[in-house]
C-alpha positions as CSV (number, residue, x, y, z in Angstrom):
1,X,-23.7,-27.0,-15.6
2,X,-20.0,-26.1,-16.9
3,X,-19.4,-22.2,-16.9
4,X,-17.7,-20.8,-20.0
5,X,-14.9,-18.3,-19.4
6,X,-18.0,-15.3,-20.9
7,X,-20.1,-16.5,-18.0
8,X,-17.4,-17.0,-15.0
9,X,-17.7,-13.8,-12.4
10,X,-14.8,-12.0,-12.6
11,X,-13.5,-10.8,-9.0
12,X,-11.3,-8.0,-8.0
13,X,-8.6,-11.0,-7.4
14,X,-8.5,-14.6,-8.0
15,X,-6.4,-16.2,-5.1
16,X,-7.4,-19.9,-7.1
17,X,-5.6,-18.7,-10.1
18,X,-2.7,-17.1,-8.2
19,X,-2.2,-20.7,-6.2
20,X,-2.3,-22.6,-9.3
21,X,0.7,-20.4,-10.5
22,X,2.5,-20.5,-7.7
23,X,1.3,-23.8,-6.1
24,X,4.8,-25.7,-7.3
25,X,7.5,-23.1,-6.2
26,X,5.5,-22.6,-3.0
27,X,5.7,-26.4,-1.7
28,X,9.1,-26.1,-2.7
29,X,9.8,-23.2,-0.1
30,X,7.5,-25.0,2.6
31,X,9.2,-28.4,2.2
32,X,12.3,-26.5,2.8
33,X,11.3,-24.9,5.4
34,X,9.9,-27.8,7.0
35,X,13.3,-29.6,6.4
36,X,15.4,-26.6,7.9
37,X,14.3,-27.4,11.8
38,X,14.4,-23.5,11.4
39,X,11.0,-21.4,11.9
40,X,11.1,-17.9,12.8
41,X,14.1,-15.3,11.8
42,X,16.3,-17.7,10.0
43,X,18.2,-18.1,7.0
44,X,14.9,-17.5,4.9
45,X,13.8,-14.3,6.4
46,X,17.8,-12.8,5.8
47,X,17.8,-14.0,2.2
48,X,14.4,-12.6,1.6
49,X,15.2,-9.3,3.3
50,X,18.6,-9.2,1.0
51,X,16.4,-9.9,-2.1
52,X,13.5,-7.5,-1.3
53,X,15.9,-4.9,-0.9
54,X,17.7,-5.4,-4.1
55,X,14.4,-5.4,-6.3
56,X,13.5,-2.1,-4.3
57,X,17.1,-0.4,-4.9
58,X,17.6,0.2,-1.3
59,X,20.1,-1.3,1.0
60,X,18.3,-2.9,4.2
61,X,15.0,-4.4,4.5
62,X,13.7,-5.6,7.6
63,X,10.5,-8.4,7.6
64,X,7.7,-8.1,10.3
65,X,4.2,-9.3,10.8
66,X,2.2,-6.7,9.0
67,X,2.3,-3.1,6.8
68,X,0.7,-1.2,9.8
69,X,3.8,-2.8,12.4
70,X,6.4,-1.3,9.6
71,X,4.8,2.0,9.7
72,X,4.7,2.4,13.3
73,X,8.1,0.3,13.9
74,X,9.6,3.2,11.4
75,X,8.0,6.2,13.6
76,X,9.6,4.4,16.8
77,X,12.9,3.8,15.0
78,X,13.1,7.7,14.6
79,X,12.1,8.2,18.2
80,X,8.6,9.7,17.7
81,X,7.7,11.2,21.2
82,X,3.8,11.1,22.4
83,X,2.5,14.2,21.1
84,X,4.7,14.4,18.3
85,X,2.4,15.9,14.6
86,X,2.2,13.7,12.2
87,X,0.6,15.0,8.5
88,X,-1.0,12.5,6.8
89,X,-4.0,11.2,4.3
90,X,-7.1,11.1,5.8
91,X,-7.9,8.7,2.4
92,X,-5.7,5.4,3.0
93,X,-6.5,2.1,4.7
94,X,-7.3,2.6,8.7
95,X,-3.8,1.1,9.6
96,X,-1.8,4.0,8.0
97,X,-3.1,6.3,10.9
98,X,-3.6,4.0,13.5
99,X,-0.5,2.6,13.3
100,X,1.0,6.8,13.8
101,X,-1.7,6.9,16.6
102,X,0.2,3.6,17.9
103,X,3.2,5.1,17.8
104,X,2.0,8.0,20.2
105,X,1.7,10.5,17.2
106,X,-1.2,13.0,16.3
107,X,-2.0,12.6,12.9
108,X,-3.0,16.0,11.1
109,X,-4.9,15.5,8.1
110,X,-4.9,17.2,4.8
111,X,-7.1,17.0,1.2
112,X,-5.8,14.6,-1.4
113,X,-5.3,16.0,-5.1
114,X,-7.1,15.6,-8.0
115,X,-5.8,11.7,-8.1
116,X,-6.8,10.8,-4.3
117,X,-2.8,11.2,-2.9
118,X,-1.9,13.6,-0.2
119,X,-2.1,17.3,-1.9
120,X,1.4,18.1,-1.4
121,X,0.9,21.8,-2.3
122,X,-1.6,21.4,1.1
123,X,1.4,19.7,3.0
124,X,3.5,22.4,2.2
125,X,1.2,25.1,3.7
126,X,0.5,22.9,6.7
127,X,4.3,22.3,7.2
128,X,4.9,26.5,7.2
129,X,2.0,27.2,9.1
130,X,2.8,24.5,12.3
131,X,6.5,23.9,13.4
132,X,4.8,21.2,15.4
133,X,4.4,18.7,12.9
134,X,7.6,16.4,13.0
135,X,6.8,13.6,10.7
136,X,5.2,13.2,7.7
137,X,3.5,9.8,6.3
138,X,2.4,10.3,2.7
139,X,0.8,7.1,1.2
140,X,1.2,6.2,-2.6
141,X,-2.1,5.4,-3.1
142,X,-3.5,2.9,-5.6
143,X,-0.1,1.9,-7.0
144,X,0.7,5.9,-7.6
145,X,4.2,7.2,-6.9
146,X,4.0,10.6,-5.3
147,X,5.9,13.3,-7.4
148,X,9.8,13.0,-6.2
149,X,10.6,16.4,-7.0
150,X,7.5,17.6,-5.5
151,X,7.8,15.7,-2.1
152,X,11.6,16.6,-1.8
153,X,10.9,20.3,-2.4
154,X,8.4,19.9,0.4
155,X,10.6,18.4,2.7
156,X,13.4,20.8,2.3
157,X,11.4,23.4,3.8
158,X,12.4,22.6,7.0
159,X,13.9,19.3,8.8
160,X,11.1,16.7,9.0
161,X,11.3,12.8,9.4
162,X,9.5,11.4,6.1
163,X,7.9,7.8,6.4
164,X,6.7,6.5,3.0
165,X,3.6,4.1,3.0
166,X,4.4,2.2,0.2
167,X,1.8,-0.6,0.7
168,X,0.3,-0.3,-2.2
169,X,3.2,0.7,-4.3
170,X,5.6,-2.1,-4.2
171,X,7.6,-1.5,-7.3
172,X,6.2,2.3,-8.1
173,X,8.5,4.9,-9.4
174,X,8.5,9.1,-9.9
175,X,11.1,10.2,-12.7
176,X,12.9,7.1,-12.0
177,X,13.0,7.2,-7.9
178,X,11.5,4.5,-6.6
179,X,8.8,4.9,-3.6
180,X,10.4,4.6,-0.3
181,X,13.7,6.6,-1.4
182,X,13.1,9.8,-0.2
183,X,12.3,9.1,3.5
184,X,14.0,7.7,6.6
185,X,12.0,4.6,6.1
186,X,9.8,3.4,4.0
187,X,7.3,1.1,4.9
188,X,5.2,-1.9,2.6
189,X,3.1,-4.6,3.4
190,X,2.3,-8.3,2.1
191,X,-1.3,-8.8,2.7
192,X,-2.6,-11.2,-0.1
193,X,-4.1,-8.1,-2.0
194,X,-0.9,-6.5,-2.7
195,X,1.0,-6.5,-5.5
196,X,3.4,-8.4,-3.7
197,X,1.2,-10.3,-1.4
198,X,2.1,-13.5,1.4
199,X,-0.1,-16.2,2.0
200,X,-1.3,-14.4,5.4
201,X,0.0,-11.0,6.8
202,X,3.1,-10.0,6.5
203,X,4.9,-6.9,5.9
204,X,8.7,-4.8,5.7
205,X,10.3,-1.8,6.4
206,X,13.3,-0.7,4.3
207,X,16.1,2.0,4.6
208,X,19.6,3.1,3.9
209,X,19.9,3.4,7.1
210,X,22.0,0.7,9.6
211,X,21.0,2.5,12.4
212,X,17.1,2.7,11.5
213,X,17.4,-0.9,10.3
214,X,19.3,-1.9,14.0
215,X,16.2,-0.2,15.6
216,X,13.7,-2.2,13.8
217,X,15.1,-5.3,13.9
218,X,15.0,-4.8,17.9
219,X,11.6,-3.2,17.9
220,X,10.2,-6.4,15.9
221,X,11.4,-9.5,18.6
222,X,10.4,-7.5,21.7
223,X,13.0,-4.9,21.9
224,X,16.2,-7.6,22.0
225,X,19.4,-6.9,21.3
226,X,20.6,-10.3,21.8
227,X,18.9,-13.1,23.7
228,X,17.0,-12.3,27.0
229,X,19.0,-8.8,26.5
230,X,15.8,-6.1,26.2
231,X,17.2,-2.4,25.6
232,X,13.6,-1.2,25.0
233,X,10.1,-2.1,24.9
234,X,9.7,-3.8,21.3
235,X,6.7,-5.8,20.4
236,X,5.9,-9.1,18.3
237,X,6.4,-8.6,15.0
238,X,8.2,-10.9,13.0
239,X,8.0,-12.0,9.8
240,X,8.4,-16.1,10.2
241,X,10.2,-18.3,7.6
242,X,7.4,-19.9,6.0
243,X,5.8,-16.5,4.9
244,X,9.4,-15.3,3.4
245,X,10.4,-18.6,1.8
246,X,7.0,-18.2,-0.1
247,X,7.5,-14.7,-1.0
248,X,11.0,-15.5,-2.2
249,X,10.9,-18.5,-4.1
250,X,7.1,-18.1,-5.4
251,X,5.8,-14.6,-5.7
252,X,9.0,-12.0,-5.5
253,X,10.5,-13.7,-9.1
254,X,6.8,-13.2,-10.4
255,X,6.1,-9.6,-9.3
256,X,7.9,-8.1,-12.5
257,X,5.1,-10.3,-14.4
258,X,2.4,-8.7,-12.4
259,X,3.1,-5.6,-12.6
260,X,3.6,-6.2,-16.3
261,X,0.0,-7.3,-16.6
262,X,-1.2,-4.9,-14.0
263,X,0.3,-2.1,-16.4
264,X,-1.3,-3.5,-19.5
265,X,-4.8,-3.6,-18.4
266,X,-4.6,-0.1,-16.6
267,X,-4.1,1.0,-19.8
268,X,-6.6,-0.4,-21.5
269,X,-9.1,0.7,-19.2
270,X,-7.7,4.3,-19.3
271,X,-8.0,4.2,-23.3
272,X,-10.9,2.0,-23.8
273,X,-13.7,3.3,-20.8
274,X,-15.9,6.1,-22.5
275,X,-18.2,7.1,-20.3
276,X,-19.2,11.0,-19.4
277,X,-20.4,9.3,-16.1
278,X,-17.6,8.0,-14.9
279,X,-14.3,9.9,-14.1
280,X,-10.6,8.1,-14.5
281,X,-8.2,10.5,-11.8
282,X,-5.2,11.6,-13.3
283,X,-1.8,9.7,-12.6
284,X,0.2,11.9,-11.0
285,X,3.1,13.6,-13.3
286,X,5.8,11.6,-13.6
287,X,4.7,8.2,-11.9
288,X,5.5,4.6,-13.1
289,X,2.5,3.4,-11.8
290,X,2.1,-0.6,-10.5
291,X,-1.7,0.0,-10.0
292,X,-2.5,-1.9,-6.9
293,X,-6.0,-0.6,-7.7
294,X,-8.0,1.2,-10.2
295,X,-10.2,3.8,-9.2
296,X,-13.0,5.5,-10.7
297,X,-15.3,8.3,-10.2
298,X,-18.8,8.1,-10.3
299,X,-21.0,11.1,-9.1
300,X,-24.0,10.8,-8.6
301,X,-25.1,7.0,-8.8
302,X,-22.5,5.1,-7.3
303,X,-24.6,2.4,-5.8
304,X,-26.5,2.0,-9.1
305,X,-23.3,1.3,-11.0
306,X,-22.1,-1.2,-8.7
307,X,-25.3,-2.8,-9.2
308,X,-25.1,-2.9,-13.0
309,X,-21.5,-4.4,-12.6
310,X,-22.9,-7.1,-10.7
311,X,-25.4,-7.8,-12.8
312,X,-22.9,-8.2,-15.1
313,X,-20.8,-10.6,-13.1
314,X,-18.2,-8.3,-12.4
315,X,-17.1,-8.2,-8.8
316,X,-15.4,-4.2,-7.9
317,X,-15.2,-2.6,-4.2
318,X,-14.9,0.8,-2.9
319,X,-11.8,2.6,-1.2
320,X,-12.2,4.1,0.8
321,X,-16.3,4.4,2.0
322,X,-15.2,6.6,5.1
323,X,-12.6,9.1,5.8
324,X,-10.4,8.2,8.6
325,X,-11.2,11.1,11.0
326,X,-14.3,9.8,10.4
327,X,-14.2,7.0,11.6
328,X,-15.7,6.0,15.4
329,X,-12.8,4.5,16.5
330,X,-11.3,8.0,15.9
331,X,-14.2,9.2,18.9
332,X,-11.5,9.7,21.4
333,X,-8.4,10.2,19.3
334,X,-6.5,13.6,19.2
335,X,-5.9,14.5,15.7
336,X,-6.1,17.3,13.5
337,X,-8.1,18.2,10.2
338,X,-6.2,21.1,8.3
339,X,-9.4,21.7,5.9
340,X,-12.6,20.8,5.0
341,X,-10.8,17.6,3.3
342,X,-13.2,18.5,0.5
343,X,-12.0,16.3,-2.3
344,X,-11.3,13.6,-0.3
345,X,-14.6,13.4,0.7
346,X,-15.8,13.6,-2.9
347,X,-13.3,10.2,-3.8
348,X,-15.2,8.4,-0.3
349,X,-18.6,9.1,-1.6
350,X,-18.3,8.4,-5.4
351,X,-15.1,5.8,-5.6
352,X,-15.1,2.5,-7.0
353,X,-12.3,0.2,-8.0
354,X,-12.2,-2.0,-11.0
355,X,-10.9,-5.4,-11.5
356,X,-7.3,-5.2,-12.3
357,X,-5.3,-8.6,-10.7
358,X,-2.6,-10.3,-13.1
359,X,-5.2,-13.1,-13.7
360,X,-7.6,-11.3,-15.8
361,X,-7.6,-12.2,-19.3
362,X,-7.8,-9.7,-22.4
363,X,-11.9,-11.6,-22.3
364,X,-12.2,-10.4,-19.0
365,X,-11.1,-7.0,-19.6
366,X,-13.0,-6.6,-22.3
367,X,-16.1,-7.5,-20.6
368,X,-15.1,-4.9,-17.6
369,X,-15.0,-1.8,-20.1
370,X,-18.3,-3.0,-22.1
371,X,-19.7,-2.8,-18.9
372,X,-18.5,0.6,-17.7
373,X,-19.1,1.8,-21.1
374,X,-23.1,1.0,-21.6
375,X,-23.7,2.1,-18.0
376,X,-26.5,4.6,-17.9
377,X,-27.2,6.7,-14.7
């Protein structure tokens, strides 16, 4: 039997779609690749780093194998030492902190605001109280930009080294600064869920920095400074042609479409869904949000809702079910909780996130608010 687009389940992505959007442009980039004799850090990682940079409006870019290896690549680029405080989220994907614990940080956690980011008003008190914390890692959750003017009066309280996890904010913006241009280093990734996703892993740290830039191209291919020449321990972490040919020639050009889209239905959902069960967060003042996801609230009944959207055919997914000093790989960690981390608690126990990939059409979104909208707890 042939499913009508009414009766087709709508996921929180469609990779089929995507690939028969891209499919063209990336055979194109593999060919070429292919043809090139020319497989890891070559001419198509450089030009990729060059473009990536110039969409994000900041001078270097530097490609490695994953979001989690820029983050901790950016800490050991600023010489973290073991023991060093980090403040972070303790509501982000696990790789945000283990890739500070990596690093040989502590991560010190603090609540999230009323729209799941790091409370900054909470960094600032934490930043006062302990001259020990050296670094700060503040994610831009869901496609959110952080306030700039917030997070730069913040971090003129006293010198700190400010790494920006931009994964899921790969073209995000507060009153006009992009995410990633207030820190040292800013650090995104390319897993095929992001905004800018690779076919695989992939990720990128970017910087005005030379220096920072030098580090982490050395840190990436094993600490080398020239062939056979290791100045420091590094690790393998390199972002190899094929991935970068396919993210320049097929997806990069498309990502100002996506976000497009991405925008539009965020803000149908944000006008259309009218349901006193279910809470929209606020976007935070001032952000140009690229709304990786789309999160929403629901308290009590979270497990009954998901069940009515999937009776509905509507795929969604939860971010994030369990804090990370929560987590039992954390058992043995050294790390710090600041507070009660009351609220982010409240977004693990009650979030769910809504379809919202550049595929949907206007049908599809329409189904997705009929069925928030004639939920009943």
């Amino acid at each position: 039997m042939v499913q009508t687009q009414a009766s087709q389940r709508i996921g929180l992505n469609d990779f089929v779609a995507q690939w028969r959007d891209v499919r063209a442009d990336s055979l194109a980039a593999f060919e070429r690749v292919g043809e090139s004799g020319w497989l890891i850090l070559g001419r198509e990682v450089q030009a990729f780093e060059a473009e990536l940079a110039s969409y994000w409006r900041l001078p270097l870019a530097v490609g490695c194998a994953s979001g989690l290896d820029a983050i901790e690549i950016a800490l050991r680029a600023l010489a973290i030492a073991p023991g060093d405080k980090v403040l972070t989220t303790p509501l982000s994907a696990f790789a945000t902190s283990l890739a500070i614990v990596r690093a040989g940080g502590v991560p010190v956690f603090v609540d999230v605001d009323a729209s799941g980011l790091l409370d900054l008003e909470r960094a600032r008190e934490a930043i006062l109280a302990d001259r020990a914390i050296k670094f700060f890692v503040p994610v831009h959750l869901y496609g959110h930009a952080h306030d700039a003017e917030h997070l730069a009066s913040v971090l003129q309280l006293r010198e700190l080294q400010l790494v920006e996890d931009c994964a899921q904010a790969c073209g995000a913006s507060s009153r006009g600064t992009p995410v990633g241009a207030l820190g040292a280093a800013a650090a995104t990734s390319f897993y095929p869920t992001k905004n800018l996703g690779c076919m695989g892993d992939g990720g990128a740290l970017l910087t005005a920095s030379s220096a920072i830039a030098g580090e982490a191209r050395s840190l990436r291919d094993y600490g080398q400074t020239a062939k056979y020449v290791h100045a420091r321990l590094g690790m393998n972490s390199r972002l190899d042609e094929l991935q970068a040919a396919i993210l320049r020639s097929a997806l990069l050009p498309r990502l100002p479409r996506f976000t497009e889209r991405r925008q539009a239905i965020a803000d149908s959902y944000r006008h259309s869904i009218q349901n006193a069960a279910l809470t929209l967060p606020p976007v935070p003042a001032g952000s140009t949000s690229v709304w990786h996801l789309f999160p929403v609230l629901v308290d009590p009944g979270r497990e009954a809702f998901l069940a009515h959207l999937d009776r509905q055919g509507i795929g969604s997914g939860i971010h994030y079910p369990r804090l990370i000093p929560d987590q039992e790989a954390f058992a043995g960690v050294r790390f710090e909780s600041r507070d009660a981390l009351t609220r982010a608690r409240r977004f693990a126990q009650s979030e769910v996130s809504l379809p919202i990939h550049p595929y949907l059409s206007d049908e599809q979104v329409e189904r997705v608010i009929h069925a928030c909208n004639t939920w009943v707890p």
